[in-house]
C-alpha positions in Angstrom: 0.0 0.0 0.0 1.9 3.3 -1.3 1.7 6.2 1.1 1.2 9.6 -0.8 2.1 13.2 -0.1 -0.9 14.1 1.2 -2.3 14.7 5.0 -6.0 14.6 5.4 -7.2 15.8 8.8 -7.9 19.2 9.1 -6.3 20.0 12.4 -4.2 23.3 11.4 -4.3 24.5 15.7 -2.3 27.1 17.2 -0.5 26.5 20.1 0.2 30.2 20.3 -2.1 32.4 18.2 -0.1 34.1 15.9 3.5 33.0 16.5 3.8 29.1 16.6 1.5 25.9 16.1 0.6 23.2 17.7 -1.6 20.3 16.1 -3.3 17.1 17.3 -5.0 14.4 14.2 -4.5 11.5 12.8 -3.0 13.5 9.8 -1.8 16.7 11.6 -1.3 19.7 8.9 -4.1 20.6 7.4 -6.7 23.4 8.4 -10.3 21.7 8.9 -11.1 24.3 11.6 -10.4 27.2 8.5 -9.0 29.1 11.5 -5.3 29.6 9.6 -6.9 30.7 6.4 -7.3 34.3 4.9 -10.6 35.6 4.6 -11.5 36.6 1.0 -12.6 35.0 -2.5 -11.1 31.3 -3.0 -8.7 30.9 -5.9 -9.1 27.2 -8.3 -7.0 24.8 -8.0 -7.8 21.7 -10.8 -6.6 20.3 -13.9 -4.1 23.5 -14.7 -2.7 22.8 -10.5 -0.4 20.5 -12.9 1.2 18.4 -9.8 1.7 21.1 -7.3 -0.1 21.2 -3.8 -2.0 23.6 -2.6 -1.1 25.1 0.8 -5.1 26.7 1.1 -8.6 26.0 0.9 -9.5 26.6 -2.6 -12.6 25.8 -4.9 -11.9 23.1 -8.5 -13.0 25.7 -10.7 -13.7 29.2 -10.6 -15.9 29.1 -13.1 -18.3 26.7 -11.7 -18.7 28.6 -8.9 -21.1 31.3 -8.4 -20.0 31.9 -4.6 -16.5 30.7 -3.6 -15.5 32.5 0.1 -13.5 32.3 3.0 -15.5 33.8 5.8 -14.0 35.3 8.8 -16.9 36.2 10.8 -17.5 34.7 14.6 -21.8 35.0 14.2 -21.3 32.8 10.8 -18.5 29.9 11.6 -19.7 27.2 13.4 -16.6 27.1 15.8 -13.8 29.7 16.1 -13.8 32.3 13.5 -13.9 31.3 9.8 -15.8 28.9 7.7 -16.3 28.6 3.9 -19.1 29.5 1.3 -19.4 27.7 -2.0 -22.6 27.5 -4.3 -22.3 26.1 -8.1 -23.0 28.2 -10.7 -26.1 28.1 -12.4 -24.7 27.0 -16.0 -22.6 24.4 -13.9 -22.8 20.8 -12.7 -20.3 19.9 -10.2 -18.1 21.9 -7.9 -15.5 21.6 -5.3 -14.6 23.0 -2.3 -10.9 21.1 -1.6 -9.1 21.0 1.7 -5.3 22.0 1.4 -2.9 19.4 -0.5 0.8 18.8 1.4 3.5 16.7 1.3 5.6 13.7 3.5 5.6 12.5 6.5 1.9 12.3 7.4 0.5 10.7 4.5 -3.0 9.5 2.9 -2.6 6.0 1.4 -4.0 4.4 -1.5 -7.0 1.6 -1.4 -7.9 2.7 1.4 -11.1 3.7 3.3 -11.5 7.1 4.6 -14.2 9.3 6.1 -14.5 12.5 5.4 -16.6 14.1 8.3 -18.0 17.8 8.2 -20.7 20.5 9.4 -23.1 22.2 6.6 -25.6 25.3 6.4 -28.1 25.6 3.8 -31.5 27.2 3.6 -32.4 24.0 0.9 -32.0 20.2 1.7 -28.8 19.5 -0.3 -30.1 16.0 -0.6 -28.7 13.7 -3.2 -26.1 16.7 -4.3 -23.7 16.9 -1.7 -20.8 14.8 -1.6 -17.6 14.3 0.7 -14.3 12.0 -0.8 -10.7 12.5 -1.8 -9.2 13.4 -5.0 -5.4 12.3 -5.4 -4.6 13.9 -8.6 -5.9 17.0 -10.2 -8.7 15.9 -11.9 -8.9 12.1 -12.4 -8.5 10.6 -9.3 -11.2 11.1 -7.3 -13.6 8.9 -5.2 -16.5 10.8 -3.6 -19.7 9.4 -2.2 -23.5 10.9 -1.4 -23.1 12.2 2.2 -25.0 10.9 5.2 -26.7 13.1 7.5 -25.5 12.3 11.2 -28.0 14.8 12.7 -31.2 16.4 10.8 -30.9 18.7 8.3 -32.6 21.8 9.4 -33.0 24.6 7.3 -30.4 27.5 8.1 -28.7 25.2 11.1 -25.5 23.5 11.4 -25.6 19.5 10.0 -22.9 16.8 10.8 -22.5 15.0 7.7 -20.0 12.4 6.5 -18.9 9.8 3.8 -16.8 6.9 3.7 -14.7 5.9 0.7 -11.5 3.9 -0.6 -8.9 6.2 -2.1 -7.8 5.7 -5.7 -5.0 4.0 -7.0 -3.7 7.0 -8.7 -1.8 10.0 -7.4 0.5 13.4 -7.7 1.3 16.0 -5.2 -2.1 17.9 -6.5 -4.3 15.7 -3.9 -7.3 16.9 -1.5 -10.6 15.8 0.4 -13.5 17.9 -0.9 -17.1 18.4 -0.2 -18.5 18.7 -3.6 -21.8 19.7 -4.6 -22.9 17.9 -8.1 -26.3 17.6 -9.8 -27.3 15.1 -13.1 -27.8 19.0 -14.6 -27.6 22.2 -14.5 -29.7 24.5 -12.5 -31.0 22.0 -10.3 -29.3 22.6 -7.2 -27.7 26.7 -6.5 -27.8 27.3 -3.0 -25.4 28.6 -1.0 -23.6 25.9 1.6 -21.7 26.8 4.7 -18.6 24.6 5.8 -16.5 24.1 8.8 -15.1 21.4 11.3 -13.9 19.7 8.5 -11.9 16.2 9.1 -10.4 13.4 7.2 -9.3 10.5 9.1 -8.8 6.4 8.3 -11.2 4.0 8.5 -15.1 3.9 9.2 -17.4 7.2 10.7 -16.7 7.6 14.6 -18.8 9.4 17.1 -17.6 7.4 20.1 -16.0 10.0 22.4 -12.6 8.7 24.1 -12.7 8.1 27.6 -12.0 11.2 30.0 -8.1 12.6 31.1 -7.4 12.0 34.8 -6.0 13.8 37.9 -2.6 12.6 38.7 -2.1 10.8 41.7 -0.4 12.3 44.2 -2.7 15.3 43.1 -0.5 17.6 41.3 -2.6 18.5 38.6 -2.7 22.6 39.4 0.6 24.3 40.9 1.5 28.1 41.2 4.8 28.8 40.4 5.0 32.3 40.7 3.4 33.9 37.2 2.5 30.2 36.4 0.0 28.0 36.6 0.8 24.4 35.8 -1.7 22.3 34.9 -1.4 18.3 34.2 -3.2 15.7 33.8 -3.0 11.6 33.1 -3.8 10.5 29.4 -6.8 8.1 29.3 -6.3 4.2 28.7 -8.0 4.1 25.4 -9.6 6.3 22.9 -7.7 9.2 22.1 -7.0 7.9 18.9 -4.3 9.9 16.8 -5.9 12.6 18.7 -4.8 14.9 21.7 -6.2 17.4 24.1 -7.9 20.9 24.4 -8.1 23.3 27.7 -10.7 25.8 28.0 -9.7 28.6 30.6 -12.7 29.9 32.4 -12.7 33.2 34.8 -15.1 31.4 36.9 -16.2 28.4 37.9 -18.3 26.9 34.7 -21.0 24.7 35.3 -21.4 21.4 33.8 -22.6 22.1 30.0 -20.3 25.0 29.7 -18.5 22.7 26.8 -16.9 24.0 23.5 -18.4 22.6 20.6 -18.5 18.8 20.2 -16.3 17.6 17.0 -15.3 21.2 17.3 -11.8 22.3 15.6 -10.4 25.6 17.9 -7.4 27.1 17.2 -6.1 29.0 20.7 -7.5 32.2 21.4 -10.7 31.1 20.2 -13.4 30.8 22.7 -16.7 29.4 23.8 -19.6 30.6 25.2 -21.9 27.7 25.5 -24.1 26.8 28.0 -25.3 28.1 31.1 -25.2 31.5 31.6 -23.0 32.2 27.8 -20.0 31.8 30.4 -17.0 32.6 28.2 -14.3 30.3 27.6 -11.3 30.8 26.0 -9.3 27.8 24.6 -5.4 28.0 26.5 -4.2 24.3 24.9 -4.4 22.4 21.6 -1.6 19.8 21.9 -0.6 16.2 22.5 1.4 16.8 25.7 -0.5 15.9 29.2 0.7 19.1 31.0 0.2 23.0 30.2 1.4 26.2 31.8 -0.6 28.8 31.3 0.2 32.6 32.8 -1.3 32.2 36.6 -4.9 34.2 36.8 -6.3 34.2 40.3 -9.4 32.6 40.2 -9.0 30.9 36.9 -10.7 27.1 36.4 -9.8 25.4 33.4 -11.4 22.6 31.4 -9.8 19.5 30.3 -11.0 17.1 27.0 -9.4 14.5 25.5 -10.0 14.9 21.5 -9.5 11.8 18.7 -8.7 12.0 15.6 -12.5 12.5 14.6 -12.5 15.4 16.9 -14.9 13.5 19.6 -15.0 15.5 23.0 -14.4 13.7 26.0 -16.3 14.8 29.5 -14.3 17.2 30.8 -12.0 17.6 34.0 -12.2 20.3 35.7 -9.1 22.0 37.4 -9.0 24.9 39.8 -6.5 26.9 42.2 -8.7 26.7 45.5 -8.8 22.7 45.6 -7.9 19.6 43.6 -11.6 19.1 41.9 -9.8 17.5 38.6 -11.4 14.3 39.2 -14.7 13.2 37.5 -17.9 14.5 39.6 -18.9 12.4 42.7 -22.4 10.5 41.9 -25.7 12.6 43.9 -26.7 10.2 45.7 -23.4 10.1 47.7 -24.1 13.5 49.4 -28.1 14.7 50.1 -28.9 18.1 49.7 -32.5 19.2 51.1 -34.5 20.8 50.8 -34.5 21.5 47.6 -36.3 24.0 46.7 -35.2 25.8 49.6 -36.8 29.1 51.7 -33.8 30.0 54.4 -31.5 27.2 55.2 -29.8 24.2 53.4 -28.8 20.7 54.7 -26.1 18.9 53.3 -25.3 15.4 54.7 -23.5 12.3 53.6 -22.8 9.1 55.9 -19.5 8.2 53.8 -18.2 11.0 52.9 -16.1 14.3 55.1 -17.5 17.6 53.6 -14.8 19.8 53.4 -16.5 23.1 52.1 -19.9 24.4 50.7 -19.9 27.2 48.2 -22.7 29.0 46.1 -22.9 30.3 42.8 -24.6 32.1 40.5 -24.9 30.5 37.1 -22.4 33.3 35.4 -20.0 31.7 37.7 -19.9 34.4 40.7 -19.1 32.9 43.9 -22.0 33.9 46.6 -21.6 32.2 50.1 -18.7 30.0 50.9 -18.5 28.1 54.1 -15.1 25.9 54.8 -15.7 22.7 56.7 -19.1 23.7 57.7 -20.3 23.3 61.2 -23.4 20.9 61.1 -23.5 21.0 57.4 -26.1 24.0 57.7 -25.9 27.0 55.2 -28.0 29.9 55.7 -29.2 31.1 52.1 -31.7 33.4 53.3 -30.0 36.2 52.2 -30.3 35.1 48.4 -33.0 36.2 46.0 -34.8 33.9 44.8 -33.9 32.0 41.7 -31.3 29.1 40.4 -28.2 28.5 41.6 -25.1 26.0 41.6 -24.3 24.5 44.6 -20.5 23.2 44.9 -19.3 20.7 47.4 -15.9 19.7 48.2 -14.6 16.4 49.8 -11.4 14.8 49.6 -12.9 12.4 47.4 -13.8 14.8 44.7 -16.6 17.6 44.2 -20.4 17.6 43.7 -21.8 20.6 41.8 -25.7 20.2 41.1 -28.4 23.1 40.6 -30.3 24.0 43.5 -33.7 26.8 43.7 -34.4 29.5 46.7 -37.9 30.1 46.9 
């Protein structure tokens, strides 16, 4: 099996915004994420590329194209910044929109199954015309196959689509994986697609996320050393796959769906505001290393995923300054909380378990009432208006955060 000059995972992630790089995939180079591109009209790249990669996103034929754009707009890209535009044009019956082409030592082979994975917006069902596979040689060489829909297509939303297919036999250095929109004729299909989170990787479609990082043991995973703050954790067993790990710095303490995008491609200094409260989140980490120092923010909590090579999103850990809480959430029914809802005062109680302190947020993340090793396990919340809030406990076990309501 003859390994080409081509790397087909779109994982082009900063390490430093700006002023060095580092990347996590199965095939490490290229930009599915868009976040390294310029924004502006995409130039062809087809039977005239004549043997010569192509180091940017670019479109098989200009002509063919009635909308051909790289988009660098936050409101528009599905994650991070930019994302492409491509519609045929109406005299046209096939376009593509083709990922970067490069060279040795991560390399696509030939006869061999790959999935092309990606996220699409249209206003009209693309159904039947839209098309993800791998080209490896300018115009002869390609395999491409009618796209499944992994979620539903809904009109002007964000779909997970993907194809599986065996590479061709036949190769130069002008190689890429497309989405490519193609009708039986012309006129039948001219709407405008978004694309981003756009991944190539061996084998069948995955959506099985890899298991979660864990704390080290003695717990080390969140040291000051002076400016720093040095953050580590312990690489799963299984799953991460040709993949790495992202870290999502928070200003305060995020609740439990405050989660970057799942099959998301970040480049650092991107962020993330979903979930509760549109708590920001700015990505610190893209990498394959199990450790991280950041510049030391007082207060700061950070989120840790595991990532594979299809960009599946672990559940996060979850490490902080003010107590080693990077291990996975105690189960609820190890500590009861009542009542709940509450009028004046809270009791929190567990037979197994040493409660080492009680602290209440609000959902932004604001930390309310804080009682350390708490005398009874009694909390008086009658100060607080009414409304939702999170409840944090500690133990030397781990940490229970669950919602609780004042009435």
């Amino acid at each position: 099996m003859q390994r080409i000059g081509f790397l087909c995972a779109f994982t082009f992630l900063f390490a430093n915004w700006g002023l060095s790089q580092q990347v996590i995939g199965e095939f490490p180079i290229h930009d599915g994420g868009m976040e390294g591109q310029t924004a502006g009209s995409l130039s062809s790249a087809g039977s005239s590329q004549n043997g010569m990669p192509s180091t940017e996103w670019t479109v098989s034929s200009q002509s063919n194209s009635a909308v051909r754009e790289m988009v660098e707009d936050s409101t528009v890209a599905r994650t991070g910044r930019f994302s492409a535009m491509s519609a045929m044009a109406a005299s046209a019956t096939n376009v593509r929109l083709q990922s970067p082409s490069t060279i040795a030592p991560d390399t696509l082979m030939t006869d061999t199954d790959y999935t092309i994975q990606f996220f699409y917006k249209a206003n009209i069902d693309p159904d039947g015309n839209l098309y993800g596979g791998t080209y490896l040689n300018n115009t002869s060489g390609g395999r491409t196959d009618d796209v499944t829909n992994a979620t539903p297509f809904v009109a002007g939303e964000w779909t997970k689509a993907y194809a599986t297919r065996t590479s061709n036999t036949v190769f130069n250095a002008s190689n890429w994986a497309v989405a490519r929109i193609r009708t039986d004729s012309a006129g039948i299909y001219l709407d405008t697609l978004g694309f981003d989170d756009f991944v190539c990787y061996e084998g069948a479609y995955d959506d099985v996320a890899p298991d979660a990082p864990t704390p080290p043991t003695p717990a080390s995973e969140y040291t000051v050393n002076g400016s720093s703050a040095d953050l580590a954790w312990v690489a799963p067993g299984t799953g991460v796959d040709g993949g790495g790990y992202v870290v999502v710095k928070y200003l305060s303490m995020p609740a439990a769906d405050n989660d970057p995008n799942q099959n998301g491609i970040y480049a650092v200094g991107t962020t993330t505001s979903n979930g509760t409260g549109n708590l920001l989140g700015t990505i610190v980490y893209i990498g394959t290393a199990t450790s991280y120092s950041d510049t030391y923010t007082a207060g700061a909590y950070y989120k840790v995923y595991a990532v594979d090579k299809a960009f599946n999103y672990s559940e996060e850990i979850t490490l902080a300054e003010e107590v080693a809480i990077g291990m996975p959430e105690l189960p609820s029914s190890a500590i009861a909380v009542y009542p709940n809802p509450a009028q004046h005062t809270l009791s929190i109680q567990s037979e197994e378990l040493d409660i080492e302190s009680i602290a209440i947020y609000s959902l932004d993340g604001k930390e309310l009432i804080k009682q350390e090793a708490p005398d009874g396990n009694l909390m008086d919340v009658s100060e607080l208006p009414r409304g939702i809030y999170l409840l944090k406990l500690m133990t030397l076990e781990g940490v229970d955060t669950r919602r609780i309501v004042l009435e």
